[in-house]
C-alpha positions as CSV (number, residue, x, y, z in Angstrom):
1,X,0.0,0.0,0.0
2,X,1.7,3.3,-1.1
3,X,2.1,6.8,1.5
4,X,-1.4,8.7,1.6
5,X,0.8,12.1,2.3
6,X,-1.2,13.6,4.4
7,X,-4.3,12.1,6.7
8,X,-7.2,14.5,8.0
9,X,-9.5,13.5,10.9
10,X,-12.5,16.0,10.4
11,X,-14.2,15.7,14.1
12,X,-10.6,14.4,16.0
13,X,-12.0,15.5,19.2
14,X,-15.6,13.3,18.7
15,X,-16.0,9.6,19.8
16,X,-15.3,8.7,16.1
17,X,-12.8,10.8,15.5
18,X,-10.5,10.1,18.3
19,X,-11.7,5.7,17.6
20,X,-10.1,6.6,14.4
21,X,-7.1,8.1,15.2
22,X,-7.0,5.1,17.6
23,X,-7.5,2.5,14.7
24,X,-4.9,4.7,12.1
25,X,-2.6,3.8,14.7
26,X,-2.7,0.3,15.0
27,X,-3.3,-0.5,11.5
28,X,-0.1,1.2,11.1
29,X,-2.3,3.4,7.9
30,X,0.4,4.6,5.8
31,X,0.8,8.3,7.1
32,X,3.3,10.9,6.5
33,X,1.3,13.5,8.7
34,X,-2.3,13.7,10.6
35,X,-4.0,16.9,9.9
36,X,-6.7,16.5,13.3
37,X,-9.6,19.1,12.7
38,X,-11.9,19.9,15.2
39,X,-14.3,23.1,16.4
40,X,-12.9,26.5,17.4
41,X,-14.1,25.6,20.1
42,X,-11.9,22.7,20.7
43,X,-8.6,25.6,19.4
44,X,-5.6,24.7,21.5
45,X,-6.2,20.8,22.1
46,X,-3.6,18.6,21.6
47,X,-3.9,14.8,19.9
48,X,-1.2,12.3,20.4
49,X,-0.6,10.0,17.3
50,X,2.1,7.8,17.3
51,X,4.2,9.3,20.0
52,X,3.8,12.6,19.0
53,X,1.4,15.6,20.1
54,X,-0.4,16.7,17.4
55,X,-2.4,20.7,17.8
56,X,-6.1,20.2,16.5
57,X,-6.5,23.1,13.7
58,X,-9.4,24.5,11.5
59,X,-10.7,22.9,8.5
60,X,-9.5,26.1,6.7
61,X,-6.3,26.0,7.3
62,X,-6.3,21.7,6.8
63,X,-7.2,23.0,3.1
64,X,-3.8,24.3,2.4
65,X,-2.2,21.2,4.0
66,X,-0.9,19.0,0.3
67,X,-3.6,16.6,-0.3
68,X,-3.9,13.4,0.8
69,X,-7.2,11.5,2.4
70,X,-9.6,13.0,4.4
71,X,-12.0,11.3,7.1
72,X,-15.4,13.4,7.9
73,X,-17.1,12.6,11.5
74,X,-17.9,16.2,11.9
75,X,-22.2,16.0,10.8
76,X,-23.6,16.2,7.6
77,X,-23.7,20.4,7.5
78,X,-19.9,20.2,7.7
79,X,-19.7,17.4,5.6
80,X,-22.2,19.2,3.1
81,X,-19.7,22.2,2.8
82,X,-16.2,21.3,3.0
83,X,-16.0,17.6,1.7
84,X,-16.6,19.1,-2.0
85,X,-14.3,21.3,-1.2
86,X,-11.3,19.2,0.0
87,X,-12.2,16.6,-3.3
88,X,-11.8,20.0,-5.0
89,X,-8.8,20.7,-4.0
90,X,-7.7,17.1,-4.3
91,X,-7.8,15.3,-1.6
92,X,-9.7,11.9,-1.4
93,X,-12.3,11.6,0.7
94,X,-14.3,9.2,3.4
95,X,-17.8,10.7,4.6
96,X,-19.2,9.0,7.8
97,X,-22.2,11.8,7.7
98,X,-24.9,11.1,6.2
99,X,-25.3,13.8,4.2
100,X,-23.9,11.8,0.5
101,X,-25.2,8.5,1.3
102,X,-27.7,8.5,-1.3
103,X,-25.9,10.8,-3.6
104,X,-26.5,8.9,-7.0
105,X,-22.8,9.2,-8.0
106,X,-21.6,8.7,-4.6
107,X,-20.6,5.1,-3.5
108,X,-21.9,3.8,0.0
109,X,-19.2,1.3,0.9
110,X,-19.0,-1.4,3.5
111,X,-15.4,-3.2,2.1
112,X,-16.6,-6.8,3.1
113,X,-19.2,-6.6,1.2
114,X,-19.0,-4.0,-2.1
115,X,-15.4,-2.6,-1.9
116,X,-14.8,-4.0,-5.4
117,X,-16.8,-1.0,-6.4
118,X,-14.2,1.5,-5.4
119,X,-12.1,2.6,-8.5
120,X,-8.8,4.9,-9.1
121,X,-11.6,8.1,-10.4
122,X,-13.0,8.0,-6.9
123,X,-12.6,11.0,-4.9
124,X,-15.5,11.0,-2.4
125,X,-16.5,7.3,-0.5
126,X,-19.6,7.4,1.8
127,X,-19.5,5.4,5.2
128,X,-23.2,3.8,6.2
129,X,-25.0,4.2,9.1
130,X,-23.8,2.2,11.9
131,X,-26.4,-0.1,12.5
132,X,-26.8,-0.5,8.5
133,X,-23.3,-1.9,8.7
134,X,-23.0,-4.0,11.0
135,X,-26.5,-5.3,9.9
136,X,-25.6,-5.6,6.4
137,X,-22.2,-7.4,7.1
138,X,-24.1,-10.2,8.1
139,X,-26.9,-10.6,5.5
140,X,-24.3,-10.5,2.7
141,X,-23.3,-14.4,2.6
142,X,-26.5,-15.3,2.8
143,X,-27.9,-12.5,-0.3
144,X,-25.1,-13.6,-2.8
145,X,-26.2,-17.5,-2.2
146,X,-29.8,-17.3,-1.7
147,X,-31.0,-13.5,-2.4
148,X,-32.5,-11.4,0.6
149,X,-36.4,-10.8,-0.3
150,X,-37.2,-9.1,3.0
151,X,-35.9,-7.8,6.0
152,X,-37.8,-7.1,9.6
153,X,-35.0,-5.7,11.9
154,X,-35.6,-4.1,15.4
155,X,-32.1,-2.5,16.9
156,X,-30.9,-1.9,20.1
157,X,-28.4,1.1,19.7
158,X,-25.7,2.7,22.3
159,X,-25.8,6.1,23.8
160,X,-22.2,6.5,22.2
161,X,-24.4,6.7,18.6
162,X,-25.3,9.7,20.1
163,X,-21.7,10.9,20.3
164,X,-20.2,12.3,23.4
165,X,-23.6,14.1,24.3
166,X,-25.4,11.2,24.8
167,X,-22.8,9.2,26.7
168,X,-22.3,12.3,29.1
169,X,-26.2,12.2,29.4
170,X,-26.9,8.5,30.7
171,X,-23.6,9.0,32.9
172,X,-25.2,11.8,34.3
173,X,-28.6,10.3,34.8
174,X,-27.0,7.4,36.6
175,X,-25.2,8.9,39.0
176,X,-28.6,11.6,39.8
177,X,-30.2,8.1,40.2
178,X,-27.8,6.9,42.6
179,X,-27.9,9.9,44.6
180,X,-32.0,9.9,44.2
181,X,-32.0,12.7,42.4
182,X,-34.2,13.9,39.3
183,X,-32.2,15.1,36.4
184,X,-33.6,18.1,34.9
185,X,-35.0,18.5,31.2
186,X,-33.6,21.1,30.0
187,X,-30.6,20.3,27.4
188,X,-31.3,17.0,27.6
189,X,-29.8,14.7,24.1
190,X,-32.8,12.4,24.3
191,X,-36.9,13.1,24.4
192,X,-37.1,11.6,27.6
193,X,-34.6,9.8,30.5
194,X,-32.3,7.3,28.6
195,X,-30.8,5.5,31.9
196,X,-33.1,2.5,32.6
197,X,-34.9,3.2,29.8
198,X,-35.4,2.4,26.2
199,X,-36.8,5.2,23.8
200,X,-38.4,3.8,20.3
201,X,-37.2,7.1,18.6
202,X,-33.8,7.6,16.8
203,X,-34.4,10.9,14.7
204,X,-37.0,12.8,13.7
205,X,-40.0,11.5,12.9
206,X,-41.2,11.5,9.5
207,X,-44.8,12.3,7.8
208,X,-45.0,7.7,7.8
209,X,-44.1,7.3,11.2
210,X,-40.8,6.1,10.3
211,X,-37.8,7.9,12.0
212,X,-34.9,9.3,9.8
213,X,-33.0,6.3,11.2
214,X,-34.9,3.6,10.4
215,X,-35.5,5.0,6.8
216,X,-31.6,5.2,6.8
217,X,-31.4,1.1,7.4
218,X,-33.8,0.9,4.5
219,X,-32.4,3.0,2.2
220,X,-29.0,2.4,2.6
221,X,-28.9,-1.5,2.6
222,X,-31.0,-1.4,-0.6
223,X,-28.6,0.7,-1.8
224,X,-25.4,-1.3,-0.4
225,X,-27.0,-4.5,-1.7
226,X,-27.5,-3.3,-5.3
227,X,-31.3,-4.6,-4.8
228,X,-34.1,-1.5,-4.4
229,X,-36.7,-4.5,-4.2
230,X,-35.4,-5.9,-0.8
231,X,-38.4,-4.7,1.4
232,X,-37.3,-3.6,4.9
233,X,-39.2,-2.7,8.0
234,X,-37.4,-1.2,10.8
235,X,-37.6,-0.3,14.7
236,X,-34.6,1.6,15.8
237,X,-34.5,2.0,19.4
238,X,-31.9,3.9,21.8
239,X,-30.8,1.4,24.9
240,X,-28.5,2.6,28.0
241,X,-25.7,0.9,27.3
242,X,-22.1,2.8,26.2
243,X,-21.2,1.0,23.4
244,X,-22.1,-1.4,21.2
245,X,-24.9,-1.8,18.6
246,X,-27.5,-4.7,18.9
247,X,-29.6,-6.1,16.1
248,X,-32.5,-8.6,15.5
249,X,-33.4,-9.3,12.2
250,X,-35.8,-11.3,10.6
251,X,-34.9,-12.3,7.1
252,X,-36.7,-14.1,4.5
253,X,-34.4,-15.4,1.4
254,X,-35.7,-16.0,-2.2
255,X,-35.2,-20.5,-2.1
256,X,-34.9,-22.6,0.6
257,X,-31.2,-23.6,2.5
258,X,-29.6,-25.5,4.2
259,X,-29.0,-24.9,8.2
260,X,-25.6,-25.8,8.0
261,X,-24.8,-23.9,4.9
262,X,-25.8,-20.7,6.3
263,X,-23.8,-21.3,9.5
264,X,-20.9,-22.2,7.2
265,X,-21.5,-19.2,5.1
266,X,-21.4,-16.7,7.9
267,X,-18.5,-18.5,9.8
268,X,-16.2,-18.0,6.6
269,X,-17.5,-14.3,5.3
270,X,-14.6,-11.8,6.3
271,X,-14.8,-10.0,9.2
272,X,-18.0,-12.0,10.9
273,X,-17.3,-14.2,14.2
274,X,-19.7,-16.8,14.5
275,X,-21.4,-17.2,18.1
276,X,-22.9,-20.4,19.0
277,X,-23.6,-21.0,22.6
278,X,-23.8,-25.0,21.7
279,X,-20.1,-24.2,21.0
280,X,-19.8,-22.5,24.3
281,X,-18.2,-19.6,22.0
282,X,-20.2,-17.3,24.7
283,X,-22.5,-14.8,24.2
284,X,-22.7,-12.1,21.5
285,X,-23.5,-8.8,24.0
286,X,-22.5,-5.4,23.7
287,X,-20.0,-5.6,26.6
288,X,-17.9,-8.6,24.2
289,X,-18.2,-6.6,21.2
290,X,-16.6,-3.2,22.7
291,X,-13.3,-2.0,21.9
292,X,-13.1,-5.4,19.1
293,X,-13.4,-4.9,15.1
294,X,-16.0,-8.4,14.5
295,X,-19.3,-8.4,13.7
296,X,-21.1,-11.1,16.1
297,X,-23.8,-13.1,14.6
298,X,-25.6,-15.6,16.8
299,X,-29.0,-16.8,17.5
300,X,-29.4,-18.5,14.0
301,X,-32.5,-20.0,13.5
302,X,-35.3,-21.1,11.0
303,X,-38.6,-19.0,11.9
304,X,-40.8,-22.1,11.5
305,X,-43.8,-19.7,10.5
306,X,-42.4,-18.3,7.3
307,X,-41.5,-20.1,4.3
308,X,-37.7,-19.5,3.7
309,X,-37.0,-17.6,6.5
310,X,-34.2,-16.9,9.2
311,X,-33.6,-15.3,12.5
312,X,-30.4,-13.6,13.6
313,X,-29.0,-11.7,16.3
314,X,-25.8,-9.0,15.0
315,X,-23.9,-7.3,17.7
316,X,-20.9,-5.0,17.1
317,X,-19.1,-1.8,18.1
318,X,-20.9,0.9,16.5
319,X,-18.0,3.1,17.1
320,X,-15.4,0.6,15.6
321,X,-16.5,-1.3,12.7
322,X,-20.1,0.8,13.1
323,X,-18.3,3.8,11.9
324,X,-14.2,4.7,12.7
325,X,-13.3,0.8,11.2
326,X,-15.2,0.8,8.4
327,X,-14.2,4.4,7.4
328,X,-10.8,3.5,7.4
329,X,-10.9,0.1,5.5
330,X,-12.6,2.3,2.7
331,X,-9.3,4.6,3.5
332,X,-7.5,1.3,2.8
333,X,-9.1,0.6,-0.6
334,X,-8.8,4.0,-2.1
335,X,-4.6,3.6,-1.3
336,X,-4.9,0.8,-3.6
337,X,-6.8,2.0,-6.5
């Protein structure tokens, strides 16, 4: 893999971010420099990457930096703005906002699955929704061999998907808990108290009744899948736990399989780690998926009421392979092209 020049880490100060400074690092990603780009706000911080303390700077002044590849977690109104701009300036680009998503001549990459379609004209690569990921990491074995008709997925999804906000909240809300204390509305991430809670929203609600979230799960694994006839109901749901995305899906597949042929399949697609308690290979939970780059899929079953038709349970750090991971792997494939 040749020398990217230059890396930028738009957001270096965010969960994200700093996860993929973290994951630049021990992937050894072939860096001559890290531009880290955060608020003004955040003007005077200091990053270390390998060994060395890094000062966080502005995006304008990262966009006379010589180009090299530049990794968005900053939102989708920055994204919106500067990403053209760094491609225009030319710099490649991975966006984990999703603001190009379902740009037609943008490409929505999870590697495992479509990173074949990243070419050498490629400038700008957008990174999927978390839950979308780690979702659609583990339905791809089993849509190349038998074809995914329809999906019905309910997720479970960390406070950390709300970014540092939302893990400062259900810390806070703990601890006013443990001291029998109410926390007080205002400024609050979430419509209502997180900790010892779940809340059935994630994003605005739209004219449907579907949230912008669970339209992203649609739209963007119809999109990653190459098949707009996949039909996909989603719950997305916000759960008190720090990291780590959970997600049940119901699938139903175009032909009949074999039991053991799926388990094979998913135990030997790249970057899944098959859990099977008759194994005694564990659990897949949130707490064994945290800080590790696998998808977990477990819980594989026939739904004996539906023709054709599987249950699964997918568990994986959404701020690892959920986002930082998977931005970078794209990072990887664009170094190649």
């Amino acid at each position: 893999m040749r020398m990217s020049g230059n890396v930028m880490v738009a957001g270096a100060t965010g969960l994200v971010g700093r996860t993929m400074i973290k994951i630049l690092e021990e992937r050894n990603f072939p860096a001559d420099h890290l531009v880290a780009v955060a608020s003004e706000r955040q003007a005077g911080r200091m990053i270390t990457f390998r060994g060395r303390e890094i000062g966080v700077t502005s995006l304008r002044a990262a966009l006379k930096e010589e180009p090299g590849i530049a990794f968005f977690s900053a939102g989708k109104d920055v994204s919106g703005i500067w990403a053209p701009l760094f491609v225009k300036a030319g710099w490649k680009v991975v966006d984990n906002s999703s603001c190009w998503r379902m740009s037609g001549n943008v490409k929505l990459v999870v590697p495992q699955v479509n990173g074949g379609l990243i070419g050498p004209d490629d400038r700008l690569v957008a990174n999927p929704n978390c839950s979308t990921i780690q979702m659609v990491m583990a339905l791809a074995p089993l849509h190349f061999k038998y074809r995914v008709q329809r999906i019905v997925v309910c997720t479970y999804q960390a406070v950390s998907g709300s970014g540092r906000k939302g893990l400062e909240q259900v810390l806070a809300e703990r601890r006013a808990w443990a001291e029998g204390k109410q926390m007080p509305p205002e400024g609050s991430v979430y419509p209502c108290p997180i900790d010892l809670n779940v809340i059935p929203y994630i994003g605005a609600l739209t004219p449907g009744g579907y949230t912008e979230e669970e339209i992203k799960m649609r739209e963007e694994t119809q999109k990653i899948l190459a098949d707009v006839q996949i039909g996909i109901s989603a719950t997305c749901v916000r759960v008190p736990v720090i990291a780590g995305h959970c997600v049940a899906v119901n699938v139903r597949l175009a032909r009949s399989f074999d039991m053991e042929e799926v388990c094979s399949l998913i135990k030997n697609f790249p970057g899944l780690l098959f859990n099977d308690l008759s194994y005694g290979q564990g659990y897949a939970v949130p707490r064994e998926a945290e800080g590790t780059d696998s998808v977990y899929v477990a819980r594989v079953r026939r739904d004996p009421s539906q023709e054709n038709t599987l249950d699964l349970w997918i568990v994986a750090d959404n701020l690892r392979k959920g986002a930082a991971l998977n931005a970078i792997q794209i990072g990887e494939l664009l170094l190649q092209c």
